[in-house]
DSSP file (Angstrom, degrees, kcal/mol; ACC not computed):
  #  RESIDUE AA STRUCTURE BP1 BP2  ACC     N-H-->O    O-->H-N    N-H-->O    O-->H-N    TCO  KAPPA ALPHA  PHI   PSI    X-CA   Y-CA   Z-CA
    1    1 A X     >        0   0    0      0, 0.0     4,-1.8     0, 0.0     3,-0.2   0.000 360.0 360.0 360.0 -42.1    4.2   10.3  -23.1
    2    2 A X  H  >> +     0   0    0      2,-0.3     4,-5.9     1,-0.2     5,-0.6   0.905 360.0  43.3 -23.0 -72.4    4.0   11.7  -19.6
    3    3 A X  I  >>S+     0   0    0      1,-0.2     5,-2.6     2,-0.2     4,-0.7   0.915 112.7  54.5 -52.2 -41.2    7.6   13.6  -20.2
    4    4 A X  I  45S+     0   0    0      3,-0.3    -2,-0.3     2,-0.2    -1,-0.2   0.777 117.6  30.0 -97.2 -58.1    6.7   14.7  -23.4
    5    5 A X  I  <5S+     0   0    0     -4,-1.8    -1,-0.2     1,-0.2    -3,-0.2   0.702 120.4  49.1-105.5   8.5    3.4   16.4  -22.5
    6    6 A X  I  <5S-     0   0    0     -4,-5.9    -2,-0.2    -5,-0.2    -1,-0.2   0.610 111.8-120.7 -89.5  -6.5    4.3   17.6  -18.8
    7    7 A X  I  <<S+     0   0    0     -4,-0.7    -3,-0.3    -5,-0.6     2,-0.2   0.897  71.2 126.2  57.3  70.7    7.7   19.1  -20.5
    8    8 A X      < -     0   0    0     -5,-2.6     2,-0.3    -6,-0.0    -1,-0.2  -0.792  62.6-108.1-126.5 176.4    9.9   16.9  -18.2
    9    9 A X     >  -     0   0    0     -2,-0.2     4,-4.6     1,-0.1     5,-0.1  -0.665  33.8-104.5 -97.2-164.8   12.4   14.7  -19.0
   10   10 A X  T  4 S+     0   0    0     -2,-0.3     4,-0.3     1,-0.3    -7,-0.1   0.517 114.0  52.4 -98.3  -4.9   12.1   11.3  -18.6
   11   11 A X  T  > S+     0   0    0      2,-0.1     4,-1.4     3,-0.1    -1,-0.3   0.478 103.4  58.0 -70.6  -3.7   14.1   10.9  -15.6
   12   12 A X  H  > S+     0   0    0      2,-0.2     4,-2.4     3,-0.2     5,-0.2   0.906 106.9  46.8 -65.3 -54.4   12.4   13.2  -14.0
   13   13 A X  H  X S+     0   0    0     -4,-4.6     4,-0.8     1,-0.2    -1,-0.1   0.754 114.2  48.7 -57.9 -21.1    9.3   11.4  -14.5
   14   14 A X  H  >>S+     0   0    0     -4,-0.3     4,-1.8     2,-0.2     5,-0.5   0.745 107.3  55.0 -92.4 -35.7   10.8    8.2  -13.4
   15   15 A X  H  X5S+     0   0    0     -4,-1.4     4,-2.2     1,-0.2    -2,-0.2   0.937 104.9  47.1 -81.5 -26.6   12.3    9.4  -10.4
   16   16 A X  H  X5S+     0   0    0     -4,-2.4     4,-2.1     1,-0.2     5,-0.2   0.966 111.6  55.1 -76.3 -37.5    9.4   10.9   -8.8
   17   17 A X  H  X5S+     0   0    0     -4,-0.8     4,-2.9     2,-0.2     5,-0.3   0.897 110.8  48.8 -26.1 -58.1    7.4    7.3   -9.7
   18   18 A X  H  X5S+     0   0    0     -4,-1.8     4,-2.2     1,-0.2     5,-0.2   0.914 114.1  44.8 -78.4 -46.3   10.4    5.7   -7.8
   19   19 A X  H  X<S+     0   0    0     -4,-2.2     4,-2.7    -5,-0.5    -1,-0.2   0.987 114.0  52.3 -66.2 -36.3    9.9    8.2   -4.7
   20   20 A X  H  X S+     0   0    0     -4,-2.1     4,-1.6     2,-0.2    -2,-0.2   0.777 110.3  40.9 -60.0 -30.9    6.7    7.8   -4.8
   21   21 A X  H  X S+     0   0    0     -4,-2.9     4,-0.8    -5,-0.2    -1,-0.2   0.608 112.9  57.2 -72.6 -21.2    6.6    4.3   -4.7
   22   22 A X  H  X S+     0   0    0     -4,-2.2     4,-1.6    -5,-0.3    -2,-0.2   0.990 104.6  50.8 -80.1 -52.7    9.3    4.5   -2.3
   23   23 A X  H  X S+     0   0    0     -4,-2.7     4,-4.4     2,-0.3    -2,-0.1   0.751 108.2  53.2  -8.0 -63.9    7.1    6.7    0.2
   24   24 A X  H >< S+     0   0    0     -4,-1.6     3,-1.0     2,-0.2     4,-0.4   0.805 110.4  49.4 -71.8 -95.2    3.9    4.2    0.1
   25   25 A X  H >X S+     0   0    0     -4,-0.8     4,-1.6     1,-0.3     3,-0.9   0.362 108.5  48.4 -26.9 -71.4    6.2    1.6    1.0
   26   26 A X  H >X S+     0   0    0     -4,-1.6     4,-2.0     1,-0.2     3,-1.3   0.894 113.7  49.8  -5.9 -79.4    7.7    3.7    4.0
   27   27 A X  H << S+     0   0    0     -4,-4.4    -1,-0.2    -3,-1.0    -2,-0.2   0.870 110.9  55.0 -39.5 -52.6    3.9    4.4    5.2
   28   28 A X  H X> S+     0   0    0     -3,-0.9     4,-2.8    -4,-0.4     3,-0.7   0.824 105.8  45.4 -33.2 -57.0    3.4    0.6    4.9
   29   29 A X  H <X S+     0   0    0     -4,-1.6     4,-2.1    -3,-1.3    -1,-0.2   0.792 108.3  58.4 -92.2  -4.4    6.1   -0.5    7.1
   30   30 A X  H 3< S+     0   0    0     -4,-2.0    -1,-0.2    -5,-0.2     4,-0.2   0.278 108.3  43.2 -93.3  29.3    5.2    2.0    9.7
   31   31 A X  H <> S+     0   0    0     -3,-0.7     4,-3.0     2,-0.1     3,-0.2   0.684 110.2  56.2-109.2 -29.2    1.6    0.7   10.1
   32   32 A X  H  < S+     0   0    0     -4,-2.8    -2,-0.2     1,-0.2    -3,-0.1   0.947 110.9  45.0 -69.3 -45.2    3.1   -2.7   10.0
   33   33 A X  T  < S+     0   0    0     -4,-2.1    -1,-0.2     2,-0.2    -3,-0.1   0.638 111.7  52.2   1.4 -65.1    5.3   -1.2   13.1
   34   34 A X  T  4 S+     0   0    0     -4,-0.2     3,-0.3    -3,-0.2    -2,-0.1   0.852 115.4  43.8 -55.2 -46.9    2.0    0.4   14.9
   35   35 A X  S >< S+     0   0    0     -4,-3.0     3,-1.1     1,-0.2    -1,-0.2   0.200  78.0 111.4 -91.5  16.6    0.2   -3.0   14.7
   36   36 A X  T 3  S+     0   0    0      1,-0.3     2,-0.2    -5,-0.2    -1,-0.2   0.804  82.1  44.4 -53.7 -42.4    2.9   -5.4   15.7
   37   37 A X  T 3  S+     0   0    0     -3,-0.3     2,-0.3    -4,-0.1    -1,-0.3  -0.554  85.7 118.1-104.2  46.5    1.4   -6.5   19.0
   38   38 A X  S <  S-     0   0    0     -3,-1.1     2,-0.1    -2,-0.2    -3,-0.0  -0.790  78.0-108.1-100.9 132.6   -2.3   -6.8   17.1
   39   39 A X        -     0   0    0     -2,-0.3     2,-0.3     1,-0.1    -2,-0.0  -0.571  37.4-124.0 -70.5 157.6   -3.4  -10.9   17.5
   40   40 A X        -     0   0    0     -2,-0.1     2,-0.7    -3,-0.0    -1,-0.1  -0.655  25.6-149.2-105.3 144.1   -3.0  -12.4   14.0
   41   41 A X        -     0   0    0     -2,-0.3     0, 0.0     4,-0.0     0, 0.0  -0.950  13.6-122.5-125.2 129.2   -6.1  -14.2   12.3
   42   42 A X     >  -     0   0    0     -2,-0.7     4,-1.8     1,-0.1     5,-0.2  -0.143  26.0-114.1 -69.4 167.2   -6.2  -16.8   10.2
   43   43 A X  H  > S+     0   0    0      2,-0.2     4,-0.6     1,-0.2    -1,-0.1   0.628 114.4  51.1 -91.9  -6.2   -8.0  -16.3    6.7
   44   44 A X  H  > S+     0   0    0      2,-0.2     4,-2.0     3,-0.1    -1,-0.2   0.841 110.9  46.2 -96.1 -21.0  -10.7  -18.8    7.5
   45   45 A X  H  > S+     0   0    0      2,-0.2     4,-1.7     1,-0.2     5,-0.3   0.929 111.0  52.6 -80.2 -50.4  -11.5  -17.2   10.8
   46   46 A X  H  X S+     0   0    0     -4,-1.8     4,-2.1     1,-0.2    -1,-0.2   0.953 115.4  45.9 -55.5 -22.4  -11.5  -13.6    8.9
   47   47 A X  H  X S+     0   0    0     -4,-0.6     4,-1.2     2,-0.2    -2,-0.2   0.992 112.2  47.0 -66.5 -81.0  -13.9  -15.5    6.6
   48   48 A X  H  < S+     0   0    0     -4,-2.0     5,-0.2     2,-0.2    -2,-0.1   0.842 117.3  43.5  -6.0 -74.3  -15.8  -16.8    9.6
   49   49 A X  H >X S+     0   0    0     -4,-1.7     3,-2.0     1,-0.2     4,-1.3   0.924 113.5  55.2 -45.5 -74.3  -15.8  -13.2   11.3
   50   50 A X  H ><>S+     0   0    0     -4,-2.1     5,-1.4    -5,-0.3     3,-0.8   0.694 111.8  37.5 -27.0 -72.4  -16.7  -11.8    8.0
   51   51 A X  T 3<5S+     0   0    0     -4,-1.2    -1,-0.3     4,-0.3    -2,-0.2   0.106 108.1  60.5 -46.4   6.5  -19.8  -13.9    7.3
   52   52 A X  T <45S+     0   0    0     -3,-2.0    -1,-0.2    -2,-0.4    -2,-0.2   0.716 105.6  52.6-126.8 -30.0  -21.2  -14.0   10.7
   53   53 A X  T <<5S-     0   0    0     -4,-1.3    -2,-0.2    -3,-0.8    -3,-0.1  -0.175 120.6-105.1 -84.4  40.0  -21.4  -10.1   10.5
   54   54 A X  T   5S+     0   0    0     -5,-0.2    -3,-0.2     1,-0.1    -4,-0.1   0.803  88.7 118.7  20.7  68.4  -23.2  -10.1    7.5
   55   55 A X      <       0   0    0     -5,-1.4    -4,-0.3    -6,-0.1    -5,-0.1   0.264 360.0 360.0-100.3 -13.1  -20.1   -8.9    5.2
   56   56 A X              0   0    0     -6,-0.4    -5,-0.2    -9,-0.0    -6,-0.1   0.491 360.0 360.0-113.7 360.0  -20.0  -11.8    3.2
């Protein structure tokens, strides 16, 4: 429906989906990159943390 009422085709529409999707991934693995040397936390201590700063 997309192709149809932007007057694309329908690989047009699908490839920008695919770039876009491709892009957020990109962004993704360079925060995972930035934060490499960040200590890691367990999910009951982020629960812990959470709850003890009245987030939870």
């Amino acid at each position: 429906m997309k192709a149809v009422t932007s007057h694309r085709s329908l690989s047009e529409v699908v490839n920008d989906a695919v770039k876009l999707l491709l892009s957020e991934d990109q962004q993704d693995l360079s925060a995972f990159e930035q934060r490499i040397n960040e200590p890691t936390m367990s999910y009951e201590a982020l629960l812990d943390d959470l709850k003890t700063h009245g987030k939870l």
